[in-house]
C-alpha positions in Angstrom: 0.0 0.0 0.0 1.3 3.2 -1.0 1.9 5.6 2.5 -0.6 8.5 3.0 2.3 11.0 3.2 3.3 10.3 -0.3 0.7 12.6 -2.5 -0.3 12.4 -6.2 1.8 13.8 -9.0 1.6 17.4 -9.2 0.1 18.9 -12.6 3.3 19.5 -15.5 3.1 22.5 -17.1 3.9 23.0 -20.7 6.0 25.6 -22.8 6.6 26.9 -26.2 10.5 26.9 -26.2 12.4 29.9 -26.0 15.2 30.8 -28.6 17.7 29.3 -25.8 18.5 27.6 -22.7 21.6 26.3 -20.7 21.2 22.8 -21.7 18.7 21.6 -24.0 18.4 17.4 -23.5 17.1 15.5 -26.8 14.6 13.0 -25.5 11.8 12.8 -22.9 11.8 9.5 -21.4 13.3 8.5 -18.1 17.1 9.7 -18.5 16.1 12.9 -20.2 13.8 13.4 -17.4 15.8 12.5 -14.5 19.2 14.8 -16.1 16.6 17.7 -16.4 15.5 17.0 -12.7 18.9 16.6 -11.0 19.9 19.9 -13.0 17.4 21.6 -10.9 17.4 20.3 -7.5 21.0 19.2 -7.2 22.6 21.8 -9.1 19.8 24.9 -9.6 20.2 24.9 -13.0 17.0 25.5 -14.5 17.4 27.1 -18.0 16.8 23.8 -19.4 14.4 22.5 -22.0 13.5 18.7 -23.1 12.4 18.1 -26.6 10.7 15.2 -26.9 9.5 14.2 -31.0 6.1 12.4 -29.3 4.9 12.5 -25.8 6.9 12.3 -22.3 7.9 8.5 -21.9 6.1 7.5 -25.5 9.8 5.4 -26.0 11.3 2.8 -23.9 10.5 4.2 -20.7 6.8 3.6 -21.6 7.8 0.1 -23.5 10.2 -1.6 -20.5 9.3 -4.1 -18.2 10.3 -2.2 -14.5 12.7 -4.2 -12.5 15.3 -2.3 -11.0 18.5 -4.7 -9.8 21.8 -4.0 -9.6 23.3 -8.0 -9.6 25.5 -7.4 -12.3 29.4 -9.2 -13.1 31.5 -6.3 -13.2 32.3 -3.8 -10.4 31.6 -1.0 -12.5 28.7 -2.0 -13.0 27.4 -3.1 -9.9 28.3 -0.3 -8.4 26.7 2.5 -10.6 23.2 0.3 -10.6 23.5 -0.1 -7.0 23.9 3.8 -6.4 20.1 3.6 -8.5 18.8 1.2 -7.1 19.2 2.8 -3.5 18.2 6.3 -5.4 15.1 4.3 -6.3 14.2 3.5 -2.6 14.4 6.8 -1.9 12.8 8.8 -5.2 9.0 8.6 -3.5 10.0 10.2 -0.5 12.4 12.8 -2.5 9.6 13.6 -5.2 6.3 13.5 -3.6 4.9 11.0 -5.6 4.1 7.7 -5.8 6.2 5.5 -8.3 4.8 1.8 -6.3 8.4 0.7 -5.9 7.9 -2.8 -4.3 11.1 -4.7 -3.1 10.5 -8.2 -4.2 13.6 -10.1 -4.8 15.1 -11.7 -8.7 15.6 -15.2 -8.6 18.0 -15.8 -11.8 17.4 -19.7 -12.5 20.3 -22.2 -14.0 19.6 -25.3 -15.9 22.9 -26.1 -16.8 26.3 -27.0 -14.9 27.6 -23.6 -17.0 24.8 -22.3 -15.9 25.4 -22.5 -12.5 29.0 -21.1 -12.6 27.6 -17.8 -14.1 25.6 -17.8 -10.8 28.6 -18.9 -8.4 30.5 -16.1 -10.1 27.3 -13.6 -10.2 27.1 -13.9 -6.5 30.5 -13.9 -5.2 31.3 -10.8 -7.3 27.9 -9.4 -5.9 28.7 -10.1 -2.0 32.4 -8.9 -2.7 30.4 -5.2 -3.5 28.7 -5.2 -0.6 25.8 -6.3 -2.6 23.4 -9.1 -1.1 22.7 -12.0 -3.5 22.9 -15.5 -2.6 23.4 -19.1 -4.1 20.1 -21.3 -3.9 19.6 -24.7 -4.6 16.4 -26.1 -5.9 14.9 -26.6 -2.7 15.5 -23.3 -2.0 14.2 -22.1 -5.0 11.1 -24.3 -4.4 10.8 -22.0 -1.0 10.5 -18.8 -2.3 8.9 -19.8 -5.6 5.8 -22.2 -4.8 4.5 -22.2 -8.0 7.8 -23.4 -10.3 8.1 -26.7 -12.2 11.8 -27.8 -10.8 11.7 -30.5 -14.0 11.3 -27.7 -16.0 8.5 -29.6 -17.9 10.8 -32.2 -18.4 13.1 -30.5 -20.4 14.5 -27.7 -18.1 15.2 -28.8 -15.1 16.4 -26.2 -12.1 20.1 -27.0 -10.9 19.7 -23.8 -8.8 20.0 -19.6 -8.9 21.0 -16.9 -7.6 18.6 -14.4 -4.8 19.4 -10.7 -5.7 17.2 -9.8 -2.2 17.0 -6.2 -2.7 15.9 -6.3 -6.5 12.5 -4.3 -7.2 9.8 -3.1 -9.4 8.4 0.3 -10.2 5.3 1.9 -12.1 7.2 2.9 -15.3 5.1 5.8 -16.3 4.9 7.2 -12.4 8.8 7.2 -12.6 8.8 9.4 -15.6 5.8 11.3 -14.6 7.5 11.9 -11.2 11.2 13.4 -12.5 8.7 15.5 -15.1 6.5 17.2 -12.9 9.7 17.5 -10.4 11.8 19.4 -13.0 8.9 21.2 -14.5 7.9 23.1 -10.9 10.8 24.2 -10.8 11.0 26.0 -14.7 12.6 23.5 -16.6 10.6 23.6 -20.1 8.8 19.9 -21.2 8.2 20.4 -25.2 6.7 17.6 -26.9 5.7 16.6 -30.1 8.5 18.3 -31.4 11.3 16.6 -33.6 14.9 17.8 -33.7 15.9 17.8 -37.3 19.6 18.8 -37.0 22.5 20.1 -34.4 23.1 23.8 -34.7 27.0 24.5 -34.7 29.9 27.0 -34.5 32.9 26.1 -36.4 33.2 22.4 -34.6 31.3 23.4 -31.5 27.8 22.1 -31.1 25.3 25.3 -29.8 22.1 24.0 -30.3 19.6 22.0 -32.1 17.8 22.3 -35.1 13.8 21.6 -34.9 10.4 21.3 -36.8 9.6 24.4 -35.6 12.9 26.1 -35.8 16.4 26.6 -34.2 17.3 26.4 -30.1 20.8 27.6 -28.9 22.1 25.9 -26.0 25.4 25.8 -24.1 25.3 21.8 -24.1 23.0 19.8 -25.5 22.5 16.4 -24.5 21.3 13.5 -26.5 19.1 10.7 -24.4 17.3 9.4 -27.0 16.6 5.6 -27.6 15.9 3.6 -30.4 17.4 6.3 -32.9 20.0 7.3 -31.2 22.4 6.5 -34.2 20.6 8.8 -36.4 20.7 12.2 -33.7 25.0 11.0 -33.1 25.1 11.1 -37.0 24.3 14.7 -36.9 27.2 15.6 -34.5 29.2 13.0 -37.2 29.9 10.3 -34.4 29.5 6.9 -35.4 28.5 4.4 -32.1 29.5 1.1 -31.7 25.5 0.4 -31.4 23.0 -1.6 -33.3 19.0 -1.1 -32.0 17.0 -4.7 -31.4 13.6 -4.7 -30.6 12.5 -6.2 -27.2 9.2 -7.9 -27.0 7.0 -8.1 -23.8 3.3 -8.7 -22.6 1.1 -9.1 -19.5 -2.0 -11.4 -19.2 -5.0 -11.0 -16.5 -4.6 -11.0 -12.8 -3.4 -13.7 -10.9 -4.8 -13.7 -7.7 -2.6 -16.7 -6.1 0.2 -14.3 -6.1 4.1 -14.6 -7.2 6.5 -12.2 -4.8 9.8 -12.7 -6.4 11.0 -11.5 -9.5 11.9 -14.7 -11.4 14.1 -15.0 -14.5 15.9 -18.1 -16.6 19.3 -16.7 -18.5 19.5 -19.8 -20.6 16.0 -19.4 -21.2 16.0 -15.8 -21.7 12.8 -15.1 -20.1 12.0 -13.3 -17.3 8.2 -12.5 -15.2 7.0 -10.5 -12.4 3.7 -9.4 -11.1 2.6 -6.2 -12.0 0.4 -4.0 -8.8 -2.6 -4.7 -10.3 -2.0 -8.2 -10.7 -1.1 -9.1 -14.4 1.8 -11.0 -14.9 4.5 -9.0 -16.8 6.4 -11.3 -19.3 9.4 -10.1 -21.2 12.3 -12.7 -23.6 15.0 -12.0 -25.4 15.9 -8.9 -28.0 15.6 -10.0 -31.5 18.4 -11.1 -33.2 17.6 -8.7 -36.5 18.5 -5.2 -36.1 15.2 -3.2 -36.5 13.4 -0.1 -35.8 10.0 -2.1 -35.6 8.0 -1.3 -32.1 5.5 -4.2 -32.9 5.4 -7.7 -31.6 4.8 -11.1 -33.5 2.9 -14.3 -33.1 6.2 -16.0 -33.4 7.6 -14.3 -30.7 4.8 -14.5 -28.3 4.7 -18.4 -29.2 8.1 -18.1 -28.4 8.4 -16.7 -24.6 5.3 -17.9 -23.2 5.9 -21.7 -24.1 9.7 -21.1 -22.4 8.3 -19.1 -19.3 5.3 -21.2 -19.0 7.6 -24.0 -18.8 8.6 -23.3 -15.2 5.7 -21.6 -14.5 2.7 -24.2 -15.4 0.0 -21.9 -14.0 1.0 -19.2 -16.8 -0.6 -21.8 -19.8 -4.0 -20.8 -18.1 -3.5 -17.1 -18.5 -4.8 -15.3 -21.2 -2.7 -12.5 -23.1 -4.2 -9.0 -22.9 -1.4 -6.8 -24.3 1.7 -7.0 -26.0 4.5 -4.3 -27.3 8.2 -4.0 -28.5 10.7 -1.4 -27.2 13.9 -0.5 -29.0 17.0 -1.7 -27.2 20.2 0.5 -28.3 22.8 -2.5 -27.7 26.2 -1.4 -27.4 29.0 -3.8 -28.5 30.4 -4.7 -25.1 26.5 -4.6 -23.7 27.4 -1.8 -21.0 26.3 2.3 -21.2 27.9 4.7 -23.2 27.6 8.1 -20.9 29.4 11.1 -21.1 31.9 13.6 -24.3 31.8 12.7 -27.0 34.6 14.2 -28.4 32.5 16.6 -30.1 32.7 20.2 -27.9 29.1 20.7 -26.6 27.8 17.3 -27.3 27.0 14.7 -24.5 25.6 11.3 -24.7 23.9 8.7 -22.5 22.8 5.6 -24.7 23.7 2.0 -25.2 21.3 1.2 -22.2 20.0 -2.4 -24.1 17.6 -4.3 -21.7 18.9 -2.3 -18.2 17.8 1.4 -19.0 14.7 1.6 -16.7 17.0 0.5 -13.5 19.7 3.2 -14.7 17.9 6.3 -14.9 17.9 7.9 -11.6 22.1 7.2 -11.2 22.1 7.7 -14.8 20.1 10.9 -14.6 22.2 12.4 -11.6 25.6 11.7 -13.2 24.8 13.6 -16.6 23.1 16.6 -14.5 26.9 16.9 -12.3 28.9 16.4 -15.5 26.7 18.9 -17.5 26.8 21.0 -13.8 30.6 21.0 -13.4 32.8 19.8 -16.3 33.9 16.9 -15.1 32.8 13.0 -15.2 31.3 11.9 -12.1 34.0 8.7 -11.3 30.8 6.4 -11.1 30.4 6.8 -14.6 33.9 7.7 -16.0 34.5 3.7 -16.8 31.4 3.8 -19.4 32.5 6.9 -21.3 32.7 6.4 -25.2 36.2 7.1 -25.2 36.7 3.4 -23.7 36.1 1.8 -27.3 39.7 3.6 -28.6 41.5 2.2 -26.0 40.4 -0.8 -26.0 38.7 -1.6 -22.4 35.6 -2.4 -22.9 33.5 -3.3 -20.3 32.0 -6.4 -21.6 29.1 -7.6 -19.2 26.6 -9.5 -21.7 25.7 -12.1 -18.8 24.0 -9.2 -17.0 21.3 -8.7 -19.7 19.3 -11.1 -18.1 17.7 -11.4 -22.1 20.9 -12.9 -24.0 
């Protein structure tokens, strides 16, 4: 139950844009959001404006399935998602509003001997961060999830997994809703339905962006777009080490039993959680072909609900109600790209694959410092673009949970 303390979202007001502003960010989902709302309230800069082409959190941030985790391989890693995931406990009480974070627990399931190493590894690296995740075996699994199938229909049967204790869920709209109407109170501009066309420069400087509408100077201008992210880095001539996959997911009707844990199959790729009003929320892997497509297919559906509903036999009894596709920007090494670019004025925060939702409040308070003070928070300094050149890629594909 959401606390009575914690009020409803406050009203967003909207603006024509100005001819310029500090920063303008490209993008209104959740890391354009949170940039433009840690701009304001850690840093007081408010002279900002985010230009959205459709409506706030139309994208990915609309499209994602909400867990927020921070078990990840690397220390890098681990340690920036941790930092959001404990920004996440804390955003209703810092905003006002209610997002419905619910701590429930991600049970990552192995089938195989391999399998289980990843998991061994997963959760040694985890406990050696301070991070609590611990090795189950099937029994265990059996405890905290009633309703799996440890034969796996036959055909997957459950060596074990690892517990990431602390992992959550969040309303993805409230989240974006929340770091809107936060930066919004306090003057940052909102303009949607608005499509940036172009960058504005001077000599190899960017200063602004070019629109459907017309031109908006700006000291620095951020891009946080996903799904065409390649296109807006084309215009400052960058060329990313990122190809866009579209992710399907869907939900079915309520489930009244119950399931408290997050619950997810790497081998499988498939991964399910219980949604506050009760529908289960199914998501699977990326597709394997490049595309810009936001729509979903029989085959694919066929796909992930005969592999989730394989450890979950109470899911072939649920009836689909909706399904979607987001666009996952998948960088080569499968970690973020945040930070320069190399090109004066122009910041990035992309590559974000399958782990965006979790990232945006730590990924949303290290752009706003870097934009605030010229230098690269340390927390995200190992994910800069920069890392590609010199060969140190941070290479973390086990952590996608989806491939």
């Amino acid at each position: 139950m959401v606390s009575e303390h914690i009020a409803s979202l406050q009203p967003i007001a909207w603006h024509e844009p100005r001819d310029s502003y500090d920063v303008v960010i490209i993008g209104g989902g959740g890391h354009g959001l949170s940039t433009a709302y840690y701009l304001a309230t850690r840093h007081g800069i408010t002279n900002v404006a985010v230009v959205e082409v459709d409506y706030i959190a139309s994208g990915n941030t609309g499209r994602n399935t909400t867990i927020i985790r921070s078990n990840y391989a690397i220390p890098e890693a681990i340690r920036f998602y941790d930092h959001s995931r404990q920004l996440y406990a804390g955003l209703e009480a810092e905003t006002g509003a209610a997002i419905f974070h619910r701590v429930k627990g991600h049970v990552w399931i192995a089938h195989t001997e391999m399998g289980m190493r990843t998991e061994r590894g997963r959760v040694l690296m985890n406990q050696a961060m301070g991070v609590d995740t611990e090795l189950l075996g099937p029994a265990d699994v059996k405890r905290l999830v009633p309703q799996v199938d440890l034969t796996g229909a036959g055909r997957y049967a459950v060596l074990g997994a690892s517990h990431h204790v602390p992992a959550a869920t969040a309303r993805h709209d409230r989240v974006a809703w929340a770091f809107a109407s936060g930066a919004s109170s306090r003057g940052v501009h909102l303009i949607q339905h608005r499509p940036v066309t172009g960058l504005l420069r001077d000599g190899d400087r960017v200063v602004g962006v070019e629109t459907a509408a017309g031109p908006i100077r700006a000291g620095v201008v951020l891009s946080a777009v996903g799904g065409w992210v390649s296109q807006v880095a084309a215009m400052a001539r960058i060329r990313l080490p990122v190809r866009t996959h579209p992710l399907h997911a869907f939900v079915t009707n309520d489930f009244e039993q119950g399931l408290d844990k997050i619950v997810a199959s790497t081998e499988l790729a498939c991964y399910v959680s219980q949604t506050e009003r009760g529908q289960m929320l199914i998501g699977a892997e990326f597709d394997s072909q490049p595309s810009f497509s936001r729509l979903s297919s029989f085959d694919a559906l066929r796909s992930y609900a005969y592999k989730i509903s394989a450890l979950l036999p109470f899911l072939r009894s649920m009836r689909i109600l909706r399904t979607w596709a987001g666009l996952c920007d998948i960088s080569a090494d499968f970690s973020p790209i945040m930070g320069e670019t190399g090109v004066d004025g122009f910041l990035i925060t992309t590559g974000w694959g399958t782990w965006g939702f979790k990232a945006i409040p730590a990924g949303g308070e290290a752009m706003a410092e870097l934009i605030a003070t010229g230098r690269t928070p340390g927390l995200i300094a190992p994910f800069g673009l920069d890392r590609f050149r010199h060969d140190l890629a941070m290479a973390d594909q086990a952590s996608a949970g989806t491939r």
